[in-house]
VMD Tcl script that builds the backbone (N, CA, C; Angstrom):
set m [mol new atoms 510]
animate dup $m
set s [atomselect $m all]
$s set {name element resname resid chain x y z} {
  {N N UNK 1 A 48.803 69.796 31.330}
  {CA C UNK 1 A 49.458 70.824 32.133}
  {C C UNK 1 A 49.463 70.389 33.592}
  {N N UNK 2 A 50.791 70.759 34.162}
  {CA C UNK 2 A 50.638 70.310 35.589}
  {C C UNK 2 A 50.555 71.881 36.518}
  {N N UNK 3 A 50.114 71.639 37.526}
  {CA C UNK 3 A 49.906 72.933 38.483}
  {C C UNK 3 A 50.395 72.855 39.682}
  {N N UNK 4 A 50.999 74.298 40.423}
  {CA C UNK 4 A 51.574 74.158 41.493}
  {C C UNK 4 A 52.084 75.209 42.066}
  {N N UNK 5 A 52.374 75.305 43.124}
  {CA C UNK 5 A 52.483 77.001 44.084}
  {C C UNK 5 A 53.792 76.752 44.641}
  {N N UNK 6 A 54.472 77.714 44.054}
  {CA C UNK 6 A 56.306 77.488 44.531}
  {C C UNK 6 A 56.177 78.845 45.029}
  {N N UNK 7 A 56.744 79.686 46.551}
  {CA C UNK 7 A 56.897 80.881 46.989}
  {C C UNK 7 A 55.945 81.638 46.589}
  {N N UNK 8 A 56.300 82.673 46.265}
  {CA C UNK 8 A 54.638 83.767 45.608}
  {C C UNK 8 A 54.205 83.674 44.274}
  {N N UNK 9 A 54.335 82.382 43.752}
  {CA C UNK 9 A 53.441 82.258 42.567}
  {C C UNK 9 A 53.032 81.091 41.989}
  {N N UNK 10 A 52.185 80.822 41.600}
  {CA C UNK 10 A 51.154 79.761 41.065}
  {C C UNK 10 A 52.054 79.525 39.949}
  {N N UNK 11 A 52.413 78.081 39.113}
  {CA C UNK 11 A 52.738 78.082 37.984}
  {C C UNK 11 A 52.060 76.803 37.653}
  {N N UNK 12 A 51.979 77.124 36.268}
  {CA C UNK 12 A 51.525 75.984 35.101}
  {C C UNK 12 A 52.840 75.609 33.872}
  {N N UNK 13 A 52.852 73.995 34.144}
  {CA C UNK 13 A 53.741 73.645 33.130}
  {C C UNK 13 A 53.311 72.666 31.892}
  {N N UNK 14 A 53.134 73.501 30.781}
  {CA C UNK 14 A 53.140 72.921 29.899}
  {C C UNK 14 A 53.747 72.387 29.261}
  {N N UNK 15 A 53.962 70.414 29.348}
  {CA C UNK 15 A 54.662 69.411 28.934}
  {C C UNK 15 A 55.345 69.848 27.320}
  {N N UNK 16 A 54.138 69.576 27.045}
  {CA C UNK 16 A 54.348 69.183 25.263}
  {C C UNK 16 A 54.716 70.390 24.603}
  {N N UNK 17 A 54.164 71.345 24.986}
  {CA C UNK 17 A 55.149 72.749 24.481}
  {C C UNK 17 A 56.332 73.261 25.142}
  {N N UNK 18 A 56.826 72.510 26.408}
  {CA C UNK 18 A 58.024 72.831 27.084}
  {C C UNK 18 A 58.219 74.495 27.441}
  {N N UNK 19 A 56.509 75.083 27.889}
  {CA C UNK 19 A 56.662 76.654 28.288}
  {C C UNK 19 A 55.798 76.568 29.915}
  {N N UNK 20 A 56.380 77.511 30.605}
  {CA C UNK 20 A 56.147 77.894 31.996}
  {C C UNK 20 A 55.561 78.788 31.787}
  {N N UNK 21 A 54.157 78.702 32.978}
  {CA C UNK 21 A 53.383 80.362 33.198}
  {C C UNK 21 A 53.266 79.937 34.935}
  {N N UNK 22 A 53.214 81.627 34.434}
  {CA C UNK 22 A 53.059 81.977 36.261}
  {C C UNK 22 A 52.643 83.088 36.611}
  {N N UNK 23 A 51.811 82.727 37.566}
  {CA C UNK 23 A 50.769 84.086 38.396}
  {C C UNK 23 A 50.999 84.214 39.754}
  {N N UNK 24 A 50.888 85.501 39.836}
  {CA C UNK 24 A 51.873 86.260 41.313}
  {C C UNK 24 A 50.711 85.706 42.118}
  {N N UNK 25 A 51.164 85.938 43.499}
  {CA C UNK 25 A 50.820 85.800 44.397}
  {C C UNK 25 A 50.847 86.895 45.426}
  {N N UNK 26 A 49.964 87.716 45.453}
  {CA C UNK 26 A 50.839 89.050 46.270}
  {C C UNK 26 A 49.617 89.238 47.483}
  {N N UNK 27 A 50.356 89.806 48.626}
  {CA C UNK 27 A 49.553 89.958 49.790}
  {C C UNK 27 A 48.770 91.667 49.445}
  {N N UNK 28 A 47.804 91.952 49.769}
  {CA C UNK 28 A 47.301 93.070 49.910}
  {C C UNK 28 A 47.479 93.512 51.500}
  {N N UNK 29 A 46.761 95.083 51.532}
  {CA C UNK 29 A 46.828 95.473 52.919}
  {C C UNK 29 A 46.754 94.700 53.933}
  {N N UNK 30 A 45.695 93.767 53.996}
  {CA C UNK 30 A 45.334 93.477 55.468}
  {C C UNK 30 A 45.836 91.829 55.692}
  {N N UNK 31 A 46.898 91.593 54.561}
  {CA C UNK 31 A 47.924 90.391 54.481}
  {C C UNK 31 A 47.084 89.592 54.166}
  {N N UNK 32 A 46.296 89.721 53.304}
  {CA C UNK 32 A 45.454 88.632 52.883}
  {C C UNK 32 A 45.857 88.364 51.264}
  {N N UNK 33 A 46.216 86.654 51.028}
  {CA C UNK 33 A 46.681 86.800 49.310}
  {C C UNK 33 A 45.718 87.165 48.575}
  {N N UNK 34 A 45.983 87.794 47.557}
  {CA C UNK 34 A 45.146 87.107 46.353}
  {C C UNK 34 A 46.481 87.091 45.302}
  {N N UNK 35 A 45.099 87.083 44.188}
  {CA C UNK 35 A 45.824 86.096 42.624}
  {C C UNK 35 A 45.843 87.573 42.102}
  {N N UNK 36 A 46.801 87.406 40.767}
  {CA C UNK 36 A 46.889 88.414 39.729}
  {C C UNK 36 A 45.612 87.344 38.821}
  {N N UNK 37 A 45.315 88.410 38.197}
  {CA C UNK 37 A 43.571 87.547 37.099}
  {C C UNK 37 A 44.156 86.335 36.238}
  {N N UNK 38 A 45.385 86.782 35.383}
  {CA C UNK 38 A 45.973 85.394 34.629}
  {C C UNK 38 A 47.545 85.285 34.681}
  {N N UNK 39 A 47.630 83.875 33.997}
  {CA C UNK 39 A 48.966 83.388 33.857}
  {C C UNK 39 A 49.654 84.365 32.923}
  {N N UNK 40 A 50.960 84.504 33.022}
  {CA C UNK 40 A 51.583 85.026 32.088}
  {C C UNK 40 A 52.929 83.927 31.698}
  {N N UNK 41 A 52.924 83.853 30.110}
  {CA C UNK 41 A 54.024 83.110 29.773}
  {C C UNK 41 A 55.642 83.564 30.438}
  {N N UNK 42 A 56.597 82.813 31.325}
  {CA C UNK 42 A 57.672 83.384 31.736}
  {C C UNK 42 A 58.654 82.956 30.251}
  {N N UNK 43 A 59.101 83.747 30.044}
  {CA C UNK 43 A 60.488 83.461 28.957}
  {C C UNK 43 A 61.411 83.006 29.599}
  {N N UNK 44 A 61.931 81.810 28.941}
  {CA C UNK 44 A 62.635 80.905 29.198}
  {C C UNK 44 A 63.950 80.474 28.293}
  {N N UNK 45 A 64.784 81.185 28.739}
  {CA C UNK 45 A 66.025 81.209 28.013}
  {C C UNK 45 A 67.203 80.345 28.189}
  {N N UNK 46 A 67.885 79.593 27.859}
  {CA C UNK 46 A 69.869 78.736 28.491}
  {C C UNK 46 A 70.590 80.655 28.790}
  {N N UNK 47 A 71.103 80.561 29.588}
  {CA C UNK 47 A 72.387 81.925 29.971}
  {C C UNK 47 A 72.882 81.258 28.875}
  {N N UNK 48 A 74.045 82.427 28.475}
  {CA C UNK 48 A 74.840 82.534 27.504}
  {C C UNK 48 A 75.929 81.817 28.390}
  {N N UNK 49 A 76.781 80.817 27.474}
  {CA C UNK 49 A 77.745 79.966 27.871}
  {C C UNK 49 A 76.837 79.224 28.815}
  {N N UNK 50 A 75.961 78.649 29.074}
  {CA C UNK 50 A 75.728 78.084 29.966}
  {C C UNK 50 A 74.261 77.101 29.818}
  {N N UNK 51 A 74.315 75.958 29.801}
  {CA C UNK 51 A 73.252 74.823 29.536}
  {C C UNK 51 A 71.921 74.973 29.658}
  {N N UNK 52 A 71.767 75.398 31.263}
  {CA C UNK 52 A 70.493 75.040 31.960}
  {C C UNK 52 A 69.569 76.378 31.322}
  {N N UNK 53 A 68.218 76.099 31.876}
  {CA C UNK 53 A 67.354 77.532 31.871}
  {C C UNK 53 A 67.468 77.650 32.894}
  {N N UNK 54 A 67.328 79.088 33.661}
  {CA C UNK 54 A 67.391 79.684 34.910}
  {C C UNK 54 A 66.169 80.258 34.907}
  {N N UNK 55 A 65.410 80.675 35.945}
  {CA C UNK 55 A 64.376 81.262 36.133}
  {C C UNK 55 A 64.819 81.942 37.434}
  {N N UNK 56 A 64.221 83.378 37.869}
  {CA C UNK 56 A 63.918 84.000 39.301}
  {C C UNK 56 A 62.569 84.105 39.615}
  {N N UNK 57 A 63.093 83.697 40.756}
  {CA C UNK 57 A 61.799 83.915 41.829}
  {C C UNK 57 A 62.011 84.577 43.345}
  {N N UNK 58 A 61.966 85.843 43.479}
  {CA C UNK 58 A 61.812 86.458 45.070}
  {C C UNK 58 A 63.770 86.615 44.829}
  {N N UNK 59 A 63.783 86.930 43.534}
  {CA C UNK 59 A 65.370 87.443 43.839}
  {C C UNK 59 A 66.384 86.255 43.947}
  {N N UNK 60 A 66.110 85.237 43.824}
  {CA C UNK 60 A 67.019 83.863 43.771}
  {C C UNK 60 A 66.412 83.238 42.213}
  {N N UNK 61 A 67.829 82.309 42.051}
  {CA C UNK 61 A 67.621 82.204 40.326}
  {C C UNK 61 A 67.321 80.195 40.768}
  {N N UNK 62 A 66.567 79.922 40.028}
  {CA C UNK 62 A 66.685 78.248 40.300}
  {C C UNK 62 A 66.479 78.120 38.608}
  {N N UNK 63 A 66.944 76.743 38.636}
  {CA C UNK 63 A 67.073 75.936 37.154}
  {C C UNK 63 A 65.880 75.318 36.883}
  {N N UNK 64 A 65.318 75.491 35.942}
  {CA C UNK 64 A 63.903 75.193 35.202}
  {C C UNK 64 A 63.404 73.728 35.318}
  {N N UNK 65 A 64.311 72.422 35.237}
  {CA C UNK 65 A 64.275 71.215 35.289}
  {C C UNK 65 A 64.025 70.681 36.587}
  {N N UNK 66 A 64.804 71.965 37.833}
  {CA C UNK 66 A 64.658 71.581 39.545}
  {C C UNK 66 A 63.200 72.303 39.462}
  {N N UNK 67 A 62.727 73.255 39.129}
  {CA C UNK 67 A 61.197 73.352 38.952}
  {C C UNK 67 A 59.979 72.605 38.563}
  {N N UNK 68 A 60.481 71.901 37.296}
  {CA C UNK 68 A 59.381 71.356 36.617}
  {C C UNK 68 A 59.483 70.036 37.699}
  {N N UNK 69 A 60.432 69.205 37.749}
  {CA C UNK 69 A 60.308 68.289 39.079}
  {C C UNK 69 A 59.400 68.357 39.888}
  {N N UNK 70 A 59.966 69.984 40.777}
  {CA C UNK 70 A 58.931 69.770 41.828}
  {C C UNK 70 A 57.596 70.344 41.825}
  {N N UNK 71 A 57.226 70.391 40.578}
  {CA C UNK 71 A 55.681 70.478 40.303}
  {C C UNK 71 A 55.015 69.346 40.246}
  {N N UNK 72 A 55.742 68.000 39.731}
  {CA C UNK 72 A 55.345 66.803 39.189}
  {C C UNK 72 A 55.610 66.219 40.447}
  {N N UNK 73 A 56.563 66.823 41.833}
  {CA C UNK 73 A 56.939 66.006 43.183}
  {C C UNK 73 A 56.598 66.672 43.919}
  {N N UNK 74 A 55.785 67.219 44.330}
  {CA C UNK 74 A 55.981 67.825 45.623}
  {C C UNK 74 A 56.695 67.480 46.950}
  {N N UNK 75 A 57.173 66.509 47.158}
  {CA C UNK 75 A 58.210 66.498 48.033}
  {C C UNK 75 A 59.626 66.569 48.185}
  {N N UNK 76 A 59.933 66.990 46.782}
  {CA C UNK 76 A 61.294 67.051 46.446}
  {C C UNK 76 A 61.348 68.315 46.582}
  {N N UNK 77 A 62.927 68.606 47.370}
  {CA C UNK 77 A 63.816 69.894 48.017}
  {C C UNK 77 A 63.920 70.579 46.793}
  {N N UNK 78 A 63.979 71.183 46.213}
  {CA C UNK 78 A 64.814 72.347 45.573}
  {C C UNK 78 A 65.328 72.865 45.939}
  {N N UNK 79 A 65.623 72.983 47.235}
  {CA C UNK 79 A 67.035 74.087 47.219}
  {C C UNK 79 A 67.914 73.032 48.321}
  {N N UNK 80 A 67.744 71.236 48.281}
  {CA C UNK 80 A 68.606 70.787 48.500}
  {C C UNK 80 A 69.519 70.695 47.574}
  {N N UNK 81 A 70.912 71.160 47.484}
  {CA C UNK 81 A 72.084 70.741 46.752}
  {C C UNK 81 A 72.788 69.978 46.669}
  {N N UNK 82 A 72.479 68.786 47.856}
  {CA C UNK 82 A 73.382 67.799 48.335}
  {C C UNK 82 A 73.967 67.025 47.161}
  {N N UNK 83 A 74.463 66.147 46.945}
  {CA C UNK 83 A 74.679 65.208 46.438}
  {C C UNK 83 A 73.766 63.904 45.661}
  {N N UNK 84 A 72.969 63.455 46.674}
  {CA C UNK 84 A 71.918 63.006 46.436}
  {C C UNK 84 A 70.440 63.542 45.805}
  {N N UNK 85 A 70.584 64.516 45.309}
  {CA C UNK 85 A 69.284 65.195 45.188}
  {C C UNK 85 A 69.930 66.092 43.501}
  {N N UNK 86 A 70.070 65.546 42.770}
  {CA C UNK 86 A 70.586 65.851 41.198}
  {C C UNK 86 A 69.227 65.400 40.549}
  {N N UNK 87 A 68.788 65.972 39.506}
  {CA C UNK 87 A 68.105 65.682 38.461}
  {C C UNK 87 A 68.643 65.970 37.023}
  {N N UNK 88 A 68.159 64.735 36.298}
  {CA C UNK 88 A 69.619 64.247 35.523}
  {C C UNK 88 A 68.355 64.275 34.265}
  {N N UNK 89 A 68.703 64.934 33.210}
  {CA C UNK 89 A 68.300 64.712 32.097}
  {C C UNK 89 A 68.423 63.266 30.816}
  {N N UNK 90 A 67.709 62.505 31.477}
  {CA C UNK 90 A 67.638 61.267 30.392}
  {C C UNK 90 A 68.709 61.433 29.151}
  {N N UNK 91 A 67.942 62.111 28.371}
  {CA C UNK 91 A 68.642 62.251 26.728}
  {C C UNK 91 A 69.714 62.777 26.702}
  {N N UNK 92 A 70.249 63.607 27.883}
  {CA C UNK 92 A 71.227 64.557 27.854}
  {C C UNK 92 A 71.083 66.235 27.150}
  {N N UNK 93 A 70.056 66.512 26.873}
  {CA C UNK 93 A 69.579 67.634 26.343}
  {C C UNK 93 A 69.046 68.513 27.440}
  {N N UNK 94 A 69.699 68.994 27.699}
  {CA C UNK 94 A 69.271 70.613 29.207}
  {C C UNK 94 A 68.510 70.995 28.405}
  {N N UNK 95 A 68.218 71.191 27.358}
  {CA C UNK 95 A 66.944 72.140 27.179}
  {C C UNK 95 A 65.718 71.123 26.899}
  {N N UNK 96 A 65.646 70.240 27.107}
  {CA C UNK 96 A 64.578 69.538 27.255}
  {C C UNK 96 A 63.853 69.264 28.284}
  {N N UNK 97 A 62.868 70.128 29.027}
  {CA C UNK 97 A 62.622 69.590 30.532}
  {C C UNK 97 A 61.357 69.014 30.462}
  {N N UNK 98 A 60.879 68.017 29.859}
  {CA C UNK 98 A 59.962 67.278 29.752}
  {C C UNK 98 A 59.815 66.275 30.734}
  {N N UNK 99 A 58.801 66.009 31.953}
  {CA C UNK 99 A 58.994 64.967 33.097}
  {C C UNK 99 A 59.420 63.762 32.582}
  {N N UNK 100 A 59.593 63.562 31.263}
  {CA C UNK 100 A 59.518 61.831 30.705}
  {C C UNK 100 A 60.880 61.984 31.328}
  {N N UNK 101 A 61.451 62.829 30.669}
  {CA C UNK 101 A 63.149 63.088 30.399}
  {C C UNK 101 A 63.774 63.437 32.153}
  {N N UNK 102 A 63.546 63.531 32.824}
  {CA C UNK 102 A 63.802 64.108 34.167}
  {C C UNK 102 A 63.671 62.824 35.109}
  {N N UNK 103 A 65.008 62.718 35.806}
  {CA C UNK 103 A 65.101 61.291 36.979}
  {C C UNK 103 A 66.098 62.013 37.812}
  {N N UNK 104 A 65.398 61.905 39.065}
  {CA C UNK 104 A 66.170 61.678 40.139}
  {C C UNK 104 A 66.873 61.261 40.276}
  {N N UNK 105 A 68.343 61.712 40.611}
  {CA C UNK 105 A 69.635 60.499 40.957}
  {C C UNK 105 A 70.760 61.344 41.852}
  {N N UNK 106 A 71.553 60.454 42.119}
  {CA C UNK 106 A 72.552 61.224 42.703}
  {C C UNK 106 A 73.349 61.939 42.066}
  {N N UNK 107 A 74.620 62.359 42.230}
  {CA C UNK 107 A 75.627 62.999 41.552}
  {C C UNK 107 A 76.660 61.516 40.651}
  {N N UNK 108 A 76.639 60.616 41.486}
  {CA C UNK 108 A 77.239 59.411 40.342}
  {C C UNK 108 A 76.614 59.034 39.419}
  {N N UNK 109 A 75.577 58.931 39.451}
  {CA C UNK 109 A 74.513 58.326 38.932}
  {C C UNK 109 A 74.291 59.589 37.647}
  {N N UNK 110 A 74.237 60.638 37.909}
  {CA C UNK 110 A 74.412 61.566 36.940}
  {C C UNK 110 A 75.303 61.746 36.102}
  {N N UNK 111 A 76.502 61.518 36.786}
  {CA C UNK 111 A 77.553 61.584 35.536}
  {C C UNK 111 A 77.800 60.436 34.792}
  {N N UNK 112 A 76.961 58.996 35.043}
  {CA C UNK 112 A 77.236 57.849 34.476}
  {C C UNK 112 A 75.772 57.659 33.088}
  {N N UNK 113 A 75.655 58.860 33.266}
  {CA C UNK 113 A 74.730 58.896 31.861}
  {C C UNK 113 A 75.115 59.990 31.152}
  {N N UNK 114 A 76.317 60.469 30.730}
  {CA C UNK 114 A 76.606 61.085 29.811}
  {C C UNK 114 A 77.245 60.412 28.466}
  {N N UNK 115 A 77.105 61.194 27.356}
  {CA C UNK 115 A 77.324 60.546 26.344}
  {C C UNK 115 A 78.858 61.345 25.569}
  {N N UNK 116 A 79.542 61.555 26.727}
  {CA C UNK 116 A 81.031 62.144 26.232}
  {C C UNK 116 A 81.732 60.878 25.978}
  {N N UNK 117 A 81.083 59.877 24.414}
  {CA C UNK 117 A 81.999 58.549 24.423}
  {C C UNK 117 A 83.326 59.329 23.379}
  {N N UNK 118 A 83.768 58.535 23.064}
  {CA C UNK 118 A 85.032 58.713 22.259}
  {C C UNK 118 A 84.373 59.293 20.775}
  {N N UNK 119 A 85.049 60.662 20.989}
  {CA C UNK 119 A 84.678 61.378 19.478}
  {C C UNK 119 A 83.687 62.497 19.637}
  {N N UNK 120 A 82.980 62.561 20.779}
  {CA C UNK 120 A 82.031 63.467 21.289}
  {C C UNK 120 A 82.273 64.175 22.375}
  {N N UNK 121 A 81.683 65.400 22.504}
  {CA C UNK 121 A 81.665 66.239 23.751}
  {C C UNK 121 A 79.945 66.945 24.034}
  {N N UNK 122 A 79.948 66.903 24.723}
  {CA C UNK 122 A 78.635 67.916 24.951}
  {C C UNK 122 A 79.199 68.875 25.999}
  {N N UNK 123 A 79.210 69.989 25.500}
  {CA C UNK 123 A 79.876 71.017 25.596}
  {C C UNK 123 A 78.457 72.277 26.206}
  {N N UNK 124 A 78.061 72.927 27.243}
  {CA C UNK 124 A 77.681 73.978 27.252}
  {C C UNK 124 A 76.349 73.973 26.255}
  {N N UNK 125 A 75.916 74.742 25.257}
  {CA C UNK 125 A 74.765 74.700 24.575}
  {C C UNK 125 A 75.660 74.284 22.936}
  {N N UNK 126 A 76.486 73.285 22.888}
  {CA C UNK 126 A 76.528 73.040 22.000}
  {C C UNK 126 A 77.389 71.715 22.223}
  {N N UNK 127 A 77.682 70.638 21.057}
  {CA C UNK 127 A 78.186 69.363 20.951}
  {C C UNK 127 A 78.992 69.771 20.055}
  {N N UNK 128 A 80.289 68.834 20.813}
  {CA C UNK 128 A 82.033 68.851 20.194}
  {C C UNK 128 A 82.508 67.575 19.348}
  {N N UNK 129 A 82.415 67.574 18.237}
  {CA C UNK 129 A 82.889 66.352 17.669}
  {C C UNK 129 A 84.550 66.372 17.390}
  {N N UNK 130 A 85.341 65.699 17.898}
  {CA C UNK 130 A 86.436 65.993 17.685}
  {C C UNK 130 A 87.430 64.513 16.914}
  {N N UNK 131 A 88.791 64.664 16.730}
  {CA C UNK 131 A 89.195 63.531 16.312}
  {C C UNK 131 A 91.412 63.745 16.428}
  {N N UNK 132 A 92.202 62.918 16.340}
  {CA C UNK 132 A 93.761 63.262 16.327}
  {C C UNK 132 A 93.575 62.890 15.093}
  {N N UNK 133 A 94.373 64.220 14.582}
  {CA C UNK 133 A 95.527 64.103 13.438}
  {C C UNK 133 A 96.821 63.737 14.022}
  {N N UNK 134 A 98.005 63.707 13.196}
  {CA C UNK 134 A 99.175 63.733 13.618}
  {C C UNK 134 A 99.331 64.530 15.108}
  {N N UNK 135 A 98.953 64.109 16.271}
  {CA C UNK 135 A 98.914 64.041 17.351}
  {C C UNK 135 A 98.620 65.159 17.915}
  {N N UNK 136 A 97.171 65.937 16.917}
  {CA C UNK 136 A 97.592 67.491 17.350}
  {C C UNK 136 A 95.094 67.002 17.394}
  {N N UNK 137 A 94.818 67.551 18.045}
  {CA C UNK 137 A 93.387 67.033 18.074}
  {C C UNK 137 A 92.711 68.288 17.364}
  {N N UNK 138 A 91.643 68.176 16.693}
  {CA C UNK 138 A 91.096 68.626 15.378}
  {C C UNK 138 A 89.578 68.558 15.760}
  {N N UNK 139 A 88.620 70.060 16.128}
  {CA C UNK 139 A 87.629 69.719 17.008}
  {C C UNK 139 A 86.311 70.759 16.227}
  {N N UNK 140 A 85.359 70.660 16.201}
  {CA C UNK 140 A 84.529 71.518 15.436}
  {C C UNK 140 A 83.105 71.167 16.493}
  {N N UNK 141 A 82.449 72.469 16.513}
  {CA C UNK 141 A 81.401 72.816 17.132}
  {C C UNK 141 A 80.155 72.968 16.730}
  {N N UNK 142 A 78.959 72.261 17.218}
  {CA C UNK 142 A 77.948 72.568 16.679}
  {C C UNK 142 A 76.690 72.892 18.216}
  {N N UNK 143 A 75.950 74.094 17.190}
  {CA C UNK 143 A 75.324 74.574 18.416}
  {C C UNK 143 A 73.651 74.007 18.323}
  {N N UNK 144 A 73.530 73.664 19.751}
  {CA C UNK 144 A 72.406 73.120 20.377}
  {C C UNK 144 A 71.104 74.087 19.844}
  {N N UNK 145 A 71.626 75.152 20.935}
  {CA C UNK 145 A 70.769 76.518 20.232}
  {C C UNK 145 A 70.287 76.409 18.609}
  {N N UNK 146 A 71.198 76.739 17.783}
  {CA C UNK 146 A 71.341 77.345 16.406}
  {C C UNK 146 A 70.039 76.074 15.303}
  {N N UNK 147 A 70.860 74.399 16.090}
  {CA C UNK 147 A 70.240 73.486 15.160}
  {C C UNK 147 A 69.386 72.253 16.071}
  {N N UNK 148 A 69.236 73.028 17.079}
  {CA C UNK 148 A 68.427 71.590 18.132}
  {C C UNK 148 A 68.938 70.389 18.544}
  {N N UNK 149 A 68.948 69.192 19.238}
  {CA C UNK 149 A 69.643 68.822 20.091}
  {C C UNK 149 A 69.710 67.587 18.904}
  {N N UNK 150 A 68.808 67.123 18.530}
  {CA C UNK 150 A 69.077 65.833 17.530}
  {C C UNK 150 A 70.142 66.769 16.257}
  {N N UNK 151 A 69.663 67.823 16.005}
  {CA C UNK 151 A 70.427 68.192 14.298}
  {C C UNK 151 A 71.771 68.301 14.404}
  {N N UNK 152 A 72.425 68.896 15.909}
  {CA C UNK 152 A 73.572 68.947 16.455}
  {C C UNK 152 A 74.566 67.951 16.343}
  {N N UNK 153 A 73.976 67.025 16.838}
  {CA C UNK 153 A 74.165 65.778 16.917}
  {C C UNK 153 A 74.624 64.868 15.853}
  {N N UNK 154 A 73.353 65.019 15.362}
  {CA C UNK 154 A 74.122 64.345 13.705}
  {C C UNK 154 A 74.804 65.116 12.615}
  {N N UNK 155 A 74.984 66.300 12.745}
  {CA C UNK 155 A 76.257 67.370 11.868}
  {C C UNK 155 A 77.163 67.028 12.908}
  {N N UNK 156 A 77.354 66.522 13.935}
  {CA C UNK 156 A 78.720 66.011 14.834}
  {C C UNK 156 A 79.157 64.929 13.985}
  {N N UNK 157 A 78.153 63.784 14.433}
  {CA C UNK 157 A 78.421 62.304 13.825}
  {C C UNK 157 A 79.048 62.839 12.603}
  {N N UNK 158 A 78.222 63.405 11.169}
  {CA C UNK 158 A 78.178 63.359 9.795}
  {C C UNK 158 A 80.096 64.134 9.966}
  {N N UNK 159 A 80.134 65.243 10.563}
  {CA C UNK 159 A 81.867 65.817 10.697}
  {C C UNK 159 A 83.002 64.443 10.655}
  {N N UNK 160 A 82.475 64.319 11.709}
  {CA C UNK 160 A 83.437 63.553 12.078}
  {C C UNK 160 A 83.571 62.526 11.187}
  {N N UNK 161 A 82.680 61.386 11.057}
  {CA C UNK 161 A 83.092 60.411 9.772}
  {C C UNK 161 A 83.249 60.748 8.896}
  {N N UNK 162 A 83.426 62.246 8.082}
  {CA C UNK 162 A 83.631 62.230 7.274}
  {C C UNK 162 A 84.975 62.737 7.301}
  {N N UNK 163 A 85.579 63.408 8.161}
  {CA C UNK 163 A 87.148 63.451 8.608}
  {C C UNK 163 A 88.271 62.445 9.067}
  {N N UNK 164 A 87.528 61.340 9.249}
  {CA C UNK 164 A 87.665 60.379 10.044}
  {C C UNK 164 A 87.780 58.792 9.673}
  {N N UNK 165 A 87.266 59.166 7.812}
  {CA C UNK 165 A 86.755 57.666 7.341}
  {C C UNK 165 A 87.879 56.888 6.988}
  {N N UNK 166 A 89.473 57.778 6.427}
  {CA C UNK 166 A 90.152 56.819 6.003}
  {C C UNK 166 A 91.532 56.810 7.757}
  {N N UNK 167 A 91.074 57.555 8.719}
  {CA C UNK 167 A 91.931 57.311 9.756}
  {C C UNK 167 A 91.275 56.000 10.905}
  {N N UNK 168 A 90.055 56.073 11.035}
  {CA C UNK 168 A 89.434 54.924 12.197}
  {C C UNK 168 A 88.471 54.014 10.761}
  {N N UNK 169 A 88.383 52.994 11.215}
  {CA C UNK 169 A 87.822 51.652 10.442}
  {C C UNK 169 A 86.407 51.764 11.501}
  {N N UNK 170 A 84.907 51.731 10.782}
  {CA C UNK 170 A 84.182 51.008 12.252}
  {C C UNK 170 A 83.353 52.101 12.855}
}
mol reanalyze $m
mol bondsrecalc $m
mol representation Tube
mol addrep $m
């Protein structure tokens, strides 16, 4: 577990189970902090239509992966947006925020590790295997959510070659 104090609360990130806890931080009367007694697990959800986990803190929403970062960095911005300051998921799986999986890069550098090769999409919380028929494109969805990021993946692959075996060779 790694540990660390982002705004008014202490959090703990647990790697290998990929869950966040966090304990308030609140001033009493005479503006002096203290702690709430324990961690509490935060639930950690992808928005609907939408990849990342979001978390709030103090009324602003940040993305779970720019968190777990800067627990493992403390000198990295989070609420720089620039260009230069992207954290790019290795495997390509947003719901994986494991530090292995998490690199610093720019915004080029980010989009030059995606795996939208020919026949694939990664789509939102789910992967697009698609293919042309008679010039009309023929596309089926599988969700990240529903079957996890590897099972997705290969009910893409398995679609597709099997729609696919007597039109592409290879």
């Amino acid at each position: 577990m790694i540990y660390g104090v982002f705004r008014d609360s202490e959090f703990l990130w647990n790697d290998s189970e990929q869950k966040l806890y966090r304990k308030l931080i609140e001033p009493n009367r005479d503006n002096n902090f203290y702690n709430h007694e324990e961690f509490i697990e935060v639930k950690c959800k992808p928005l609907k239509n939408y990849p990342y986990i979001h978390i709030r803190i103090n009324r602003k929403s940040y993305q779970l992966h720019r968190l777990v970062y800067l627990l493992y960095n403390p000198n990295f911005d989070i609420d720089d947006s620039s260009t230069n300051n992207s954290i790019d998921h290795r495997d390509n799986n947003k719901l994986n925020n494991s530090i292995e999986n998490l690199n610093l890069v720019n915004h080029t550098q980010n989009g030059q590790n995606r795996k939208n090769v020919k026949g694939f999409r990664i789509r939102k919380n789910r992967i697009e295997a698609y293919y042309n028929k008679d010039g009309k494109q023929i596309k089926k969805s599988f969700g990240i959510k529903n079957y996890g990021y590897e099972k997705a993946l290969q009910l893409a692959q398995e679609w597709r070659n099997l729609n696919t075996a007597h039109y592409y060779k290879g």
